[in-house]
C-alpha positions as CSV (number, residue, x, y, z in Angstrom):
1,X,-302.1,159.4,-77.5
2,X,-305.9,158.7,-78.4
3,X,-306.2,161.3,-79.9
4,X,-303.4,161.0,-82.2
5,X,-304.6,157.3,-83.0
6,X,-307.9,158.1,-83.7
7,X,-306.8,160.8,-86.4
8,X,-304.7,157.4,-87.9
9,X,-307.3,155.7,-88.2
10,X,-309.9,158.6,-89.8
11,X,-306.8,159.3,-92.2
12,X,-307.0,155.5,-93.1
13,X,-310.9,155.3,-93.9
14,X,-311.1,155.7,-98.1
15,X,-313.5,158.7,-97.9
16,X,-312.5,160.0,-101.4
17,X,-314.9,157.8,-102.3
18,X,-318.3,158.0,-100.5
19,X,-320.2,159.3,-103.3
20,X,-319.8,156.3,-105.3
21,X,-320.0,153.9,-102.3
22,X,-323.3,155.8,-101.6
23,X,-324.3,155.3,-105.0
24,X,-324.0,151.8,-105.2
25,X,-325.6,151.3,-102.3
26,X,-328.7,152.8,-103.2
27,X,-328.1,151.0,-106.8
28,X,-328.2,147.3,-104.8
29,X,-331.0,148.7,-102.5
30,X,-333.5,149.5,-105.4
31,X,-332.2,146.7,-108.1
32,X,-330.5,143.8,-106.5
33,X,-331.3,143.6,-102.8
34,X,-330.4,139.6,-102.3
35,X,-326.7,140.9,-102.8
36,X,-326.6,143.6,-100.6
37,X,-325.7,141.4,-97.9
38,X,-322.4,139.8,-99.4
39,X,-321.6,143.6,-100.8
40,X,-321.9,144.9,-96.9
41,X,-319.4,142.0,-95.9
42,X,-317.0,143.1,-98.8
43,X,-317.0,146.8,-98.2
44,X,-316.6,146.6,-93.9
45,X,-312.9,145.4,-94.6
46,X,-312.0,148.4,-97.1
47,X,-313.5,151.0,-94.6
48,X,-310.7,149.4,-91.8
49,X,-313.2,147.5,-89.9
50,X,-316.0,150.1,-89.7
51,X,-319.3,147.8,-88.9
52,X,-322.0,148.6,-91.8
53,X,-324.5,145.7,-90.8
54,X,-326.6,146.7,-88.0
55,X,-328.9,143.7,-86.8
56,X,-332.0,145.2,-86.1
57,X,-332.1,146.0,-89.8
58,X,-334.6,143.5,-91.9
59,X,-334.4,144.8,-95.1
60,X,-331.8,145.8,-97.6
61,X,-333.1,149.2,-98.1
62,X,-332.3,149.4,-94.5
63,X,-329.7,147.9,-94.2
64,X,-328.3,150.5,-97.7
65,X,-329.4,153.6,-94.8
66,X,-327.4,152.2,-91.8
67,X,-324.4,151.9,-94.0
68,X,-324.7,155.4,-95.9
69,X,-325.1,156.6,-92.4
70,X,-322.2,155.5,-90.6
71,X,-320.2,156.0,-94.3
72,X,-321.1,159.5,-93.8
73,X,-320.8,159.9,-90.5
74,X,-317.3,158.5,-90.5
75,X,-315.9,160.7,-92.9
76,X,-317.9,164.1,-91.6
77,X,-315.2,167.1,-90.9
78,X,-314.9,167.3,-87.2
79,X,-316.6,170.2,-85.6
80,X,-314.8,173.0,-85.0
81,X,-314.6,173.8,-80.8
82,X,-315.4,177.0,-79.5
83,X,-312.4,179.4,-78.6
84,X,-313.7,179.7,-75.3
85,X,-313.9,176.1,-74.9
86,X,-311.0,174.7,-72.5
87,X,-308.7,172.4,-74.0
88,X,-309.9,169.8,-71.3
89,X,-313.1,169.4,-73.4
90,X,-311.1,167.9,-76.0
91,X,-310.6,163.8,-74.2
92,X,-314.5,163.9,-73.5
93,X,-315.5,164.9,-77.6
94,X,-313.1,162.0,-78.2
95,X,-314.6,159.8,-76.0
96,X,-317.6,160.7,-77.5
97,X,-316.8,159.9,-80.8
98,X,-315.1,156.6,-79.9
99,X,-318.4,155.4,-78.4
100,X,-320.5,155.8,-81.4
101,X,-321.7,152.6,-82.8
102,X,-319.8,152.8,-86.5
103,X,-316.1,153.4,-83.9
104,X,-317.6,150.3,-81.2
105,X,-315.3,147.6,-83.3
106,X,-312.1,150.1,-84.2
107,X,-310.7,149.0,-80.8
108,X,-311.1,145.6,-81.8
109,X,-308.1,145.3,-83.7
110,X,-306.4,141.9,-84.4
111,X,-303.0,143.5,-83.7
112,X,-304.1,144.2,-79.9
113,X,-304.9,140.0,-80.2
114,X,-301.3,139.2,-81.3
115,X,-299.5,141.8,-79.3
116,X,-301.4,139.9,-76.2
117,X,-300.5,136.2,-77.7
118,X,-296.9,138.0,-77.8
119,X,-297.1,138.9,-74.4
120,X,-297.8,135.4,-73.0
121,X,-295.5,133.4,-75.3
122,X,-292.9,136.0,-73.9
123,X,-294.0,134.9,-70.0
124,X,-293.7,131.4,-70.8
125,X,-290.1,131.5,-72.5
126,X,-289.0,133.6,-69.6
127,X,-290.4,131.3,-67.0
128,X,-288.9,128.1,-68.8
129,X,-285.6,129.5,-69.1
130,X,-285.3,130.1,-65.2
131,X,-285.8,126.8,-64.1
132,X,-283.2,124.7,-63.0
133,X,-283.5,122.3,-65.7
134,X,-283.2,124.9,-68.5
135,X,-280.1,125.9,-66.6
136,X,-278.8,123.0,-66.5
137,X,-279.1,121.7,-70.5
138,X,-278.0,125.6,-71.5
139,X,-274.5,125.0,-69.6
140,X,-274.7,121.5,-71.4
141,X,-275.2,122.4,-74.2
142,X,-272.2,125.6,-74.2
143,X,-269.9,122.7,-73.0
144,X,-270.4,120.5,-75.8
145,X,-270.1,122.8,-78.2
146,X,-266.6,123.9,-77.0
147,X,-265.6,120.8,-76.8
148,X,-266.8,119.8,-80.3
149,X,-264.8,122.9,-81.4
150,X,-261.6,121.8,-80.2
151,X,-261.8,118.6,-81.3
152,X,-262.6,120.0,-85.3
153,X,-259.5,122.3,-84.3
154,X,-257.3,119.9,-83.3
155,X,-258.5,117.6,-86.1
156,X,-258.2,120.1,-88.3
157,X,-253.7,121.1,-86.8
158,X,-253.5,117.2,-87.3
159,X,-254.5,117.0,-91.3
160,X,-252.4,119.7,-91.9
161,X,-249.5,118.8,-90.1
162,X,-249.8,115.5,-92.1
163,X,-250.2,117.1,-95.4
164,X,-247.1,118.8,-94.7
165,X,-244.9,115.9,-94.1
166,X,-245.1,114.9,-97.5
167,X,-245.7,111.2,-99.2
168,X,-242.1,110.9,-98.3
169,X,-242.8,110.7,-94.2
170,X,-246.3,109.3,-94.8
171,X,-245.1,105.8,-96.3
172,X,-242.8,104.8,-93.4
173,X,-243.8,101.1,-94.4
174,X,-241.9,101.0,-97.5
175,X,-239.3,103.8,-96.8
176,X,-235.9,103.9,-95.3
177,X,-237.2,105.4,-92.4
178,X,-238.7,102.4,-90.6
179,X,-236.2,101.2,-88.4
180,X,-238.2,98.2,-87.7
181,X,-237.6,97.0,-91.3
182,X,-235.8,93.8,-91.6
183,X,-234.4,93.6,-95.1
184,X,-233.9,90.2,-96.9
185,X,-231.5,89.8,-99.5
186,X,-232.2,91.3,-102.9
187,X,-232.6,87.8,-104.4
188,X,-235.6,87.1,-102.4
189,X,-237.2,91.0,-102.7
190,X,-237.0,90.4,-105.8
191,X,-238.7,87.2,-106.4
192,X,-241.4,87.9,-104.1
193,X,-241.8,90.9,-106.6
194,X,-242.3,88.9,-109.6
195,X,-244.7,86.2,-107.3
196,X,-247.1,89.6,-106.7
197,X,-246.5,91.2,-110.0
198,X,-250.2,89.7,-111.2
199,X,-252.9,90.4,-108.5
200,X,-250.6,93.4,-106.3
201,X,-249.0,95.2,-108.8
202,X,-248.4,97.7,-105.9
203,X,-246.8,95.3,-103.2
204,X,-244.9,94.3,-106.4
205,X,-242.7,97.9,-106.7
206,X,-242.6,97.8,-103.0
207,X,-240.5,94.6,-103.0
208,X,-238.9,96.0,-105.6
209,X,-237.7,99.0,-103.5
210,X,-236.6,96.7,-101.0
211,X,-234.6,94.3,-103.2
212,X,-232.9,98.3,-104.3
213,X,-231.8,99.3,-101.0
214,X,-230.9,96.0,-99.5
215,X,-228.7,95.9,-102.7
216,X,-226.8,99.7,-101.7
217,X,-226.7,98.1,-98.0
218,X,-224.5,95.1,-99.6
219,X,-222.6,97.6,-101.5
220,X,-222.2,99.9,-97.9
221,X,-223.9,102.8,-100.2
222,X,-226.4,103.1,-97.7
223,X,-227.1,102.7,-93.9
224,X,-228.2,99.5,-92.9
225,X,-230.2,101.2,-89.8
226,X,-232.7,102.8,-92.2
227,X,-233.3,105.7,-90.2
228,X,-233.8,108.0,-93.1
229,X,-236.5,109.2,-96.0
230,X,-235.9,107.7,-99.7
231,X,-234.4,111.2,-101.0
232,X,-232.3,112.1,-98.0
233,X,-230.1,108.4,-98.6
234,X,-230.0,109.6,-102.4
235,X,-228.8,112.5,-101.4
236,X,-226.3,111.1,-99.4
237,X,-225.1,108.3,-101.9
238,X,-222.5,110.8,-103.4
239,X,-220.7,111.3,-100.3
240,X,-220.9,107.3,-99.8
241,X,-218.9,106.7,-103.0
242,X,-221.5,106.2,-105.4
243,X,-220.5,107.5,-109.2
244,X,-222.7,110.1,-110.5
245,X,-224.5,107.5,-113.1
246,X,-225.3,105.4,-110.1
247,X,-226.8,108.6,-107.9
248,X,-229.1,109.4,-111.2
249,X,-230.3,105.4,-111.7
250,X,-231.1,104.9,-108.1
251,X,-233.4,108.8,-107.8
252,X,-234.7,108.0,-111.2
253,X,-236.0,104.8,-109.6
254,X,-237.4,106.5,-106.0
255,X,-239.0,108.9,-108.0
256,X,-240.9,106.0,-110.8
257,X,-241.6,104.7,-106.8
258,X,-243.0,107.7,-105.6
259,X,-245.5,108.0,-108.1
260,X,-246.6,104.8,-108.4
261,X,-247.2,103.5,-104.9
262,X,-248.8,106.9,-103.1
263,X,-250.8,107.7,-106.7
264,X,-254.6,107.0,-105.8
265,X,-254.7,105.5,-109.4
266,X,-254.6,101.6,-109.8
267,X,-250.8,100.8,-110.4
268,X,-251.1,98.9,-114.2
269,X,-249.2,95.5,-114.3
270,X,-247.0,96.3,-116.7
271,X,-245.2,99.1,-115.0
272,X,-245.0,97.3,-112.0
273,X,-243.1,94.6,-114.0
274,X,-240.6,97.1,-116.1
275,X,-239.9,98.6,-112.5
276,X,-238.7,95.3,-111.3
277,X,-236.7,94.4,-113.6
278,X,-235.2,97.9,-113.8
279,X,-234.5,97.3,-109.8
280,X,-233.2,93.3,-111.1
281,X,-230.7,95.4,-113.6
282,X,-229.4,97.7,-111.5
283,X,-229.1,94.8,-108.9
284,X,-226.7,93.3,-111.0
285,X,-224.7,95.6,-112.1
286,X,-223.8,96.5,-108.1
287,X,-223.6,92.9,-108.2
288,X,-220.6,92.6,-110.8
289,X,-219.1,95.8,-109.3
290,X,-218.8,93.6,-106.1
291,X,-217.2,90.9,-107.7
């Protein structure tokens, strides 16, 4: 395994090129010795870490040596062994090597620093999730997420089971299907329609509506217990006695409602108004039928 890594790392060292780096070393040495110094500090991190500077060295022409020294003796061809030479020679000429004093920072690798900072932040994550306390907050927190999962599910099967009712179910308020609805005569819907015709143009076609349907109660064209949608007691006008013309005039109107009141647009005055007195008309003509 040493072995193997220490052939890495020769493979790594850039020795294609010692006979210029040996070149302008002696170059700096003879013509510009106050820069050999940041030139040696430069060059250590191309050769992979190989330490040029020695510190017993005082001058740059020695300092230019120790570095075309180790240069050199970095990128020498191994020696070939002898054939009679036992392969167990092999771990001490490593060794050997390795101990040299160009090889005494290869082991110093920043990668064996972070594998070690690895190590411990692994020991420390391990030991904080056994404790009780870790425990605890990690069953915590698996409950509340569940339960915030339901409650977006069950959120989620209410919307869409209210989307699919339809504006017909939703406004129970204002359609035949609140039973709780007391309806006033169509006289009074309808003049509580024209009182809210200019500030609730809205509430305005609602007691509108109701002036309509209170007038098919008086005329029996509709049940006075309410306890259906809009379209299902036009639907059933027809089979109440109501004349085709009627059954179109009365839809024609649910429908103008049904637009108006659930649109998310501002209902304008003035439709408002021409509904009411479309509800006022058709009012009276039941009315004269009546009579």
């Amino acid at each position: 395994m040493m072995t193997g890594l220490a052939l890495l790392w020769l493979a790594a060292l850039p020795c294609e090129s010692v006979p210029r780096e040996l070149q302008q070393l002696a170059v700096l040495a003879r013509g510009e010795p106050a820069a050999m110094e940041a030139h040696l500090e430069a060059l250590e991190p191309r050769w992979e870490g190989l330490p040029l500077r020695s510190p017993e060295d005082e001058t740059p022409s020695a300092r230019a040596e120790t570095a075309t020294r180790r240069i050199q003796a970095a990128c020498a061809p191994p020696e070939p062994a002898p054939e009679a030479q036992p392969s167990t020679a092999d771990p001490a000429r490593l060794q050997e090597i390795l101990s040299r004093p160009e090889f005494a920072l290869a082991r110093q690798r920043q990668g064996d620093v972070l594998q070690r900072l690895m190590r411990e932040l692994k020991a420390l994550l391990e030991e904080l999730l056994q404790t009780r306390e870790a425990q605890s907050f990690a069953t915590g927190t698996r409950t509340l997420v569940l339960v915030l999962g339901f409650a977006v599910v069950l959120f989620a099967m209410l919307r869409l089971r209210h989307w699919r009712r339809g504006p017909a179910h939703r406004g129970g308020g204002t359609e035949t299907g609140a039973t709780a609805l007391e309806l006033d005569s169509p006289g009074e819907h309808l003049e509580r329609a024209r009182t809210a015709l200019g500030a609730r143009p809205r509430e305005a076609i609602r007691e509108g509506l109701l002036a309509l349907l209170s007038s098919l109660e008086a005329k029996r064209l509709a049940r006075p217990d309410r306890v259906k949608t809009n379209r299902e007691l036009v639907g059933e006008l027809p089979a109440r006695g109501a004349s085709a013309q009627l059954t179109g005039e009365v839809e024609r109107l649910v429908r103008w409602y049904d637009r108006a009141f659930y649109s998310l647009e501002p209902v304008p005055p003035e439709d408002a108004a021409r509904f009411v007195d479309e509800v006022e008309r058709l009012h009276q003509g039941l009315a004269g039928a009546m009579a």
